[in-house]
C-alpha positions in Angstrom: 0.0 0.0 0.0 1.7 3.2 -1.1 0.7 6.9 -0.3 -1.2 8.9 -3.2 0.9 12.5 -2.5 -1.0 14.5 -5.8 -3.4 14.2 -8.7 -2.7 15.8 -11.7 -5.2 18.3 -13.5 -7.7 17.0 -15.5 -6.2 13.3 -15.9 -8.0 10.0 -15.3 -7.4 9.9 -12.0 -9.0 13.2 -11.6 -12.0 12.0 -13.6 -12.2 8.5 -11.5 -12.3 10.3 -8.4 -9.5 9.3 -6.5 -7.9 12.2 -4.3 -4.5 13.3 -2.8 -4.0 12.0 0.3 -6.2 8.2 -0.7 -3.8 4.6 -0.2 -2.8 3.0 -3.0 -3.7 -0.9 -2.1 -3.8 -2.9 -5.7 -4.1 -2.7 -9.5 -6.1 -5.1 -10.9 -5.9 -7.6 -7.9 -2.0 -6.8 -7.6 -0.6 -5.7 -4.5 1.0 -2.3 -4.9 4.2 -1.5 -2.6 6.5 0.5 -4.9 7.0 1.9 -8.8 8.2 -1.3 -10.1 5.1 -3.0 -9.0 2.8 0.6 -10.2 4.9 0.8 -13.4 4.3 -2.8 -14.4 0.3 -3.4 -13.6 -0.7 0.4 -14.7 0.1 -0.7 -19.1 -3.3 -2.6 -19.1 -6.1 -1.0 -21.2 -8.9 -1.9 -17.9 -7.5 -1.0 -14.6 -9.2 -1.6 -11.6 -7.7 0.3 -8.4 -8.3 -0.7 -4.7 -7.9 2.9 -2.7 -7.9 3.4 1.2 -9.7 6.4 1.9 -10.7 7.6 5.9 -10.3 3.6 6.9 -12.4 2.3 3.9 -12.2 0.7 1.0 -13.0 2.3 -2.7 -12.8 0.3 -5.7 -11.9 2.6 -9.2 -12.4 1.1 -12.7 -10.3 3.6 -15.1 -10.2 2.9 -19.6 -7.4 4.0 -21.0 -4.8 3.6 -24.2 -2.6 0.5 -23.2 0.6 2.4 -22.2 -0.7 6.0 -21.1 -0.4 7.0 -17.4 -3.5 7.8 -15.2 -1.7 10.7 -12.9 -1.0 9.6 -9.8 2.2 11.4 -8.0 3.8 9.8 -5.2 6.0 11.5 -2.4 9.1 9.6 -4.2 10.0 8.2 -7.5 10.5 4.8 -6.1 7.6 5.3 -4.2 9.0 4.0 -1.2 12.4 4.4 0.7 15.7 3.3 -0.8 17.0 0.5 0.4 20.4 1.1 2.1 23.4 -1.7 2.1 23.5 -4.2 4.4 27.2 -5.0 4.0 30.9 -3.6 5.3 32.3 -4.4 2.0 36.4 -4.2 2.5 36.5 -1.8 -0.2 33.6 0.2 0.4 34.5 3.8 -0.6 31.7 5.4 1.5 33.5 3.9 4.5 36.3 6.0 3.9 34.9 9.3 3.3 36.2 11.8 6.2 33.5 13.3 8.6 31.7 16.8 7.9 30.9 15.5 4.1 26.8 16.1 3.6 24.3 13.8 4.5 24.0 11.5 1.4 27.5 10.6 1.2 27.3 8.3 3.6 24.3 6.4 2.3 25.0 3.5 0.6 22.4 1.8 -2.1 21.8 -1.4 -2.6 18.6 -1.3 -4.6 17.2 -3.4 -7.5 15.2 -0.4 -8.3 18.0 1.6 -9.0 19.8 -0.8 -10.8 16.7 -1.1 -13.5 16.2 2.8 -13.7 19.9 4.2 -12.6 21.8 1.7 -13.8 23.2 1.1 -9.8 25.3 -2.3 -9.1 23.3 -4.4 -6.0 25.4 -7.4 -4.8 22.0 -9.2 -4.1 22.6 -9.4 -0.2 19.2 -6.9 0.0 17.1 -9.6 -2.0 15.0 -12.3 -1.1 14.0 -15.2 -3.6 10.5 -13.8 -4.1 12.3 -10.3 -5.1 14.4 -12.1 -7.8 10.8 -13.6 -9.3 9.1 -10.2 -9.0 12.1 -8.9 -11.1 12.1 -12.4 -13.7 8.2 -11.8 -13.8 8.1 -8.1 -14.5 11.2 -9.2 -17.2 13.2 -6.0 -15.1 16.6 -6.5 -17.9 19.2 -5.8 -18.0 20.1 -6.0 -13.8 23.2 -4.7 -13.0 25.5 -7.2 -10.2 28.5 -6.2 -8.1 29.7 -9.9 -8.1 33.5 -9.5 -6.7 33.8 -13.1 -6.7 31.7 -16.3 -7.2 33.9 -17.7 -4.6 31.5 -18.0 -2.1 33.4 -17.9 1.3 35.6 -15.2 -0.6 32.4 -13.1 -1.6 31.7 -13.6 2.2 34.8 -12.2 3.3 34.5 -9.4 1.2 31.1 -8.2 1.8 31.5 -8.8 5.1 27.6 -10.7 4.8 27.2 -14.5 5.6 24.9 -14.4 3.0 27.0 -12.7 0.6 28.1 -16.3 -0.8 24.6 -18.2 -1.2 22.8 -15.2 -3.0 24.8 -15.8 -6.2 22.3 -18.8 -7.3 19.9 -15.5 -7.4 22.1 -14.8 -11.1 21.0 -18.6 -12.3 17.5 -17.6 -11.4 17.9 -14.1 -13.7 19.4 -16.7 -16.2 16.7 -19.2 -16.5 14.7 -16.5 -16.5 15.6 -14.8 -18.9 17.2 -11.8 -17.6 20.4 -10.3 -19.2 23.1 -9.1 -16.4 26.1 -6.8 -16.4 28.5 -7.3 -13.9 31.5 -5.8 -12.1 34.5 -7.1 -10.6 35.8 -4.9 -8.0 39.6 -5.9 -7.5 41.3 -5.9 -4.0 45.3 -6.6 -4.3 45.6 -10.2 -2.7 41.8 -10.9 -2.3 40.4 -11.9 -5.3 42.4 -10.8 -8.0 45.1 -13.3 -9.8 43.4 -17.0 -9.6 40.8 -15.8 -8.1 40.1 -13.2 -10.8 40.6 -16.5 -13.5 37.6 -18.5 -11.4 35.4 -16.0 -11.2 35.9 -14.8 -15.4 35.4 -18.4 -16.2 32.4 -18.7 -13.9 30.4 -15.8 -15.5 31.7 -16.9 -18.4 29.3 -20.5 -17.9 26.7 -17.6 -17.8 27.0 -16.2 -21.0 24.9 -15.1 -23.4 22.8 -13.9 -19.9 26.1 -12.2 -18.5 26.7 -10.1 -21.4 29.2 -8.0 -19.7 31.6 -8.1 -16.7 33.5 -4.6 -15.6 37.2 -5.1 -14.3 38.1 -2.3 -12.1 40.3 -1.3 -9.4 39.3 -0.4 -5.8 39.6 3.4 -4.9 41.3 3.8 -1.6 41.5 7.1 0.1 43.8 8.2 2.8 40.7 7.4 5.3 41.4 3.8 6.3 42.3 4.2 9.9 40.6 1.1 11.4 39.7 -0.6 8.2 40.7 -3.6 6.1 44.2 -3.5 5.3 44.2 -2.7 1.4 46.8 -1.8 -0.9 46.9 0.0 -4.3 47.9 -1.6 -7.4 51.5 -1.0 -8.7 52.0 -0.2 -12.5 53.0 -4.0 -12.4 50.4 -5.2 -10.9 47.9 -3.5 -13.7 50.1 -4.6 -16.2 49.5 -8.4 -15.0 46.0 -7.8 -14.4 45.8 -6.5 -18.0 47.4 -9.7 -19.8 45.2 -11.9 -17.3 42.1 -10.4 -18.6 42.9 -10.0 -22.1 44.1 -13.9 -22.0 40.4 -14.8 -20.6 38.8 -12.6 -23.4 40.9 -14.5 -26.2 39.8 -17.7 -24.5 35.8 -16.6 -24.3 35.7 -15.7 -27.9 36.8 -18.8 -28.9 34.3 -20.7 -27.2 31.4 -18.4 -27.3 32.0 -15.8 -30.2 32.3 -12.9 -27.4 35.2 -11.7 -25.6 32.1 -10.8 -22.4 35.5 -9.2 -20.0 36.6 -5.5 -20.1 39.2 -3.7 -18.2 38.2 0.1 -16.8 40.5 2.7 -18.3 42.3 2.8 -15.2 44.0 -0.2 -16.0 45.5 1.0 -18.5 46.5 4.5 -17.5 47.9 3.1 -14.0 50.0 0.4 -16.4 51.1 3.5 -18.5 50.2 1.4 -21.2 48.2 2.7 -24.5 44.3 2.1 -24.7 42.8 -0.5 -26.8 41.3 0.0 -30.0 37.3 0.7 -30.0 36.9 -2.7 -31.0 37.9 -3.7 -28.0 35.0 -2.3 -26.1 32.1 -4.4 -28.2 29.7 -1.1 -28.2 30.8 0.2 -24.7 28.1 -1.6 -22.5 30.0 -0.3 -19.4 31.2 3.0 -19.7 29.2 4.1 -16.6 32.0 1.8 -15.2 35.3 3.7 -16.5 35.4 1.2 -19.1 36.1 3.0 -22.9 35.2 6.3 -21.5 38.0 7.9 -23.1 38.4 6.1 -26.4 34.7 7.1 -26.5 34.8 10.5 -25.6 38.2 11.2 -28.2 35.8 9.5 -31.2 33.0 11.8 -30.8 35.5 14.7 -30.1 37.2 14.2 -33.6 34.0 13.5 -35.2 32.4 16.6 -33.9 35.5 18.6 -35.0 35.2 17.3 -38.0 31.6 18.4 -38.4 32.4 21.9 -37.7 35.2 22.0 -40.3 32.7 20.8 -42.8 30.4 23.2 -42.0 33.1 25.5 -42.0 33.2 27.1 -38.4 35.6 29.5 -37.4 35.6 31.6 -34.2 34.1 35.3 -33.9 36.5 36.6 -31.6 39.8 35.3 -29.9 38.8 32.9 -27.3 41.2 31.9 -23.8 39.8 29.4 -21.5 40.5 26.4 -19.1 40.0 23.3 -18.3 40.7 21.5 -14.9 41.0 17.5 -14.3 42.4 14.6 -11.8 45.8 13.1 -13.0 44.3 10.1 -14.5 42.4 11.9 -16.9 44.6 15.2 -17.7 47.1 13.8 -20.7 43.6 13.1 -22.4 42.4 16.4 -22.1 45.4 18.1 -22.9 45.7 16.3 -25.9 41.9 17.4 -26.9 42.2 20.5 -25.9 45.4 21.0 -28.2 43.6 19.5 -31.3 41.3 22.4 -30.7 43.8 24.8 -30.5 45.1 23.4 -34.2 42.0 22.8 -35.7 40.7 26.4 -34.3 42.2 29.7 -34.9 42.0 32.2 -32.3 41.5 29.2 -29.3 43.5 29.2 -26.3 42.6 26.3 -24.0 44.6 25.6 -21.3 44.1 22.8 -19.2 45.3 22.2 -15.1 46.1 18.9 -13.7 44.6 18.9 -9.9 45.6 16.1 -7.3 43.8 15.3 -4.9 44.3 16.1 -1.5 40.6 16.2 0.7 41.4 12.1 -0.1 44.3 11.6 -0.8 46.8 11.2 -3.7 45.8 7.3 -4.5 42.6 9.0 -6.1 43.1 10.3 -9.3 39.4 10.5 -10.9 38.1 13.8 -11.8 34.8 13.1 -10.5 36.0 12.7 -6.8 38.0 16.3 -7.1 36.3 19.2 -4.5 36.6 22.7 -4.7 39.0 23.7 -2.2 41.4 21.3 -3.7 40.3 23.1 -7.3 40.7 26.5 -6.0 44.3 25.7 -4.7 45.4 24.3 -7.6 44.1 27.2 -9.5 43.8 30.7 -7.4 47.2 31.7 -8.6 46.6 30.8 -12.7 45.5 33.3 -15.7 42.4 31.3 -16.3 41.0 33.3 -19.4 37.5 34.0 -20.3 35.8 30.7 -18.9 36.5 27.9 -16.4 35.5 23.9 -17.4 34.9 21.7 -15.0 33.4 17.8 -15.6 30.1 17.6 -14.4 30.6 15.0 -12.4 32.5 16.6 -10.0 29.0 18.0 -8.5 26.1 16.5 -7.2 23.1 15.5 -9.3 21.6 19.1 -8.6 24.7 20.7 -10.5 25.7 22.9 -7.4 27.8 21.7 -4.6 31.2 19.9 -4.4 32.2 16.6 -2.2 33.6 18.8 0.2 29.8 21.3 -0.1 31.6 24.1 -1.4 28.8 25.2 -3.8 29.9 26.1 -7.3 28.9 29.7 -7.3 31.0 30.0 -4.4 33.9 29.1 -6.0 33.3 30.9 -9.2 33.8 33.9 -7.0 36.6 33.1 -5.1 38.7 32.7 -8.6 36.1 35.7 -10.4 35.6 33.2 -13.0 32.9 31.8 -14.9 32.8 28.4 -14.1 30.8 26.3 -16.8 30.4 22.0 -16.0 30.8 20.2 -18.8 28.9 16.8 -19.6 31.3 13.9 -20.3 30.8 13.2 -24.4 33.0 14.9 -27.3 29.7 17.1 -28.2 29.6 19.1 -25.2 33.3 19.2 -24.3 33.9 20.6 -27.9 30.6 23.1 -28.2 31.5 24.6 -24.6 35.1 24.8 -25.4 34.1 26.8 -28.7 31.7 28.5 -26.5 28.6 27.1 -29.4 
């Protein structure tokens, strides 16, 4: 039963009757208790809604076009709370952010929900067996699994969960079921990386074509582990073995199946200071939420939007200065874009700032975890031209505030800048740059 918060004007919930403030019990003899359950019985043509209203019981019988919705609002879009973790992963990241951050930063998701609509990871510790048939029933595809490891006392170990090791029959469930899964493989040095790593490759492997991807990627460890699992970062070695590990298994998958199923996040590479693949390599870039292909990516649709506007034959109004600031891991990338521009462009002068990080430590290099006091140290002192890039993802959702809550206004004036984020694909990077 789930709280109706609003009606909307002059929709056929309006015309039913139903009112702001009624229960939501059932849809056509479902049982209602959140939007996957709402989302899933309201496509029917004939519904027929059971409403609490002062203690009673109202019955509704609404026509409509098979898809159309009916106007109900709800207090939130899952219609219910999130549901928070239930593990002490080793490697949790939220475990190792300092005190005085916001609120939100310390809540960790573990939702099936999200995973559908957000395209969140759950390790399936938050899901009972009548959960995983709600999902197979309502075909919810593809889910998204932080696996770690199918060793189960491993995967136990790691998720600090009893459970963690006997909910990974939940993914032969999703398989008979139907249900494609992505999955990621977060590596901890001398947990369950080397032979470990192999088993667990070759067990999602068995899963294919239902497993149609599995994310590589290293753990991010701040200088916040006091009191924690004793983790250590990955040399330039050690990325370089992890590397040839997975790119053995992916030669070994395409010969059985067709498909090479394994990626390796960017960071692989740029921590082994070796060269990216080839876009081939990504097979369409189903994980690039994950780090993985981001780059190559991002440089394709930067060339082929430069190479639009040449066609087209843009050229700048007026001389143009600006910058650009990054983490280390991504900054030779960006310098090299932002130098192409400079060629291609007469009149452009794009600078671009490399920013470690210090509010968590070095070992974190991704631009997305940069905050603005460590931005405004790195660049109070600089000739930062007309205009001031940032990634967007160095903000919140909402587009204002930092990690650290300095909000971006506020740091616009300390450096009397304009400060502009900038979404990660070639298309915005190059149009904002060119100030399109």
């Amino acid at each position: 039963m789930v709280k109706i918060s609003g009606i909307e004007k002059k929709s056929l919930a309006e015309k039913a009757g139903l009112l702001a403030g009624d229960f939501l019990i059932s849809i056509s003899d479902n049982e209602i208790n959140d939007v996957l359950d709402y989302r899933f019985y309201i496509t029917e043509k004939k519904l027929k809604l059971k409403v609490q209203r002062d203690g009673k019981e109202l019955i509704f019988d609404i026509k409509k076009p098979q898809y159309d919705d009916i106007g109900l609002e709800f207090s939130t879009y899952l219609m219910d709370e999130k549901h928070s973790c239930t593990n002490k992963c080793v490697f949790c990241f939220i475990d190792q952010n300092p005190c005085g951050m916001r609120e939100m930063c310390y809540f960790k998701d573990d939702d099936s929900r999200m995973s559908f609509f957000y395209g969140n990871y759950v390790t399936l510790t938050n899901m009972k067996e009548a959960e995983v048939e709600r999902l197979i029933k309502m075909r919810i595809s593809p889910i998204n699994i932080s696996v770690h490891t199918t060793n189960p006392a491993l995967r136990c170990k790691m998720l600090n969960n009893r459970f963690a090791g006997d909910v990974l029959r939940y993914m032969d469930m999703f398989r008979d079921g139907g249900i494609s899964m992505n999955c990621q493989i977060v590596l901890c040095k001398g947990l369950n990386d080397g032979k470990e790593l192999e088993r667990t490759l070759d067990d999602l492997a068995t899963l294919f074509p239902s497993v149609e991807s599995v994310a590589v990627v290293p753990s991010g460890l701040t200088k916040y582990r006091e009191g924690l699992y004793p983790l250590e970062d990955f040399s330039r070695e050690d990325a370089k073995e992890v590397i040839k590990l997975v790119n053995k298994k992916r030669r070994e998958f395409e010969e059985k199946t067709g498909h090479t199923i394994v990626q390796c996040s960017d960071e692989w590479y740029l921590k082994a200071g070796i060269e990216l693949p080839d876009e081939d390599y990504y097979d369409g870039y189903p994980q690039l939420d994950n780090g993985v292909g981001l780059i190559k990516s991002m440089e394709n649709e930067v060339l082929f939007r430069i190479d639009e506007l040449k066609d087209e034959g843009f050229c700048l109004d007026e001389p143009r200065h600006i910058s650009s600031v990054t983490g280390e891991a991504a900054y030779p990338f960006i310098s090299r874009m932002a130098k192409r521009l400079e060629e291609e462009f007469d009149g452009l002068t794009f600078d671009v700032y490399e920013c470690k990080n210090d509010f968590f430590g070095h070992s974190v290099n991704v631009a997305g975890l940069l905050v603005g006091g460590d931005v405004y140290n790195r660049l109070e002192n600089e000739n930062l031209g007309q205009e001031l890039l940032i990634p967007s993802v160095m903000l919140r959702h909402e587009g204002d505030l930092f990690l650290d809550n300095m909000h971006i206004d506020e740091l616009s004036q300390k450096l009397n800048i304009q400060i502009t984020p900038v979404l990660c694909n070639g298309d915005d990077f190059v149009n904002t740059a060119l100030g399109i």
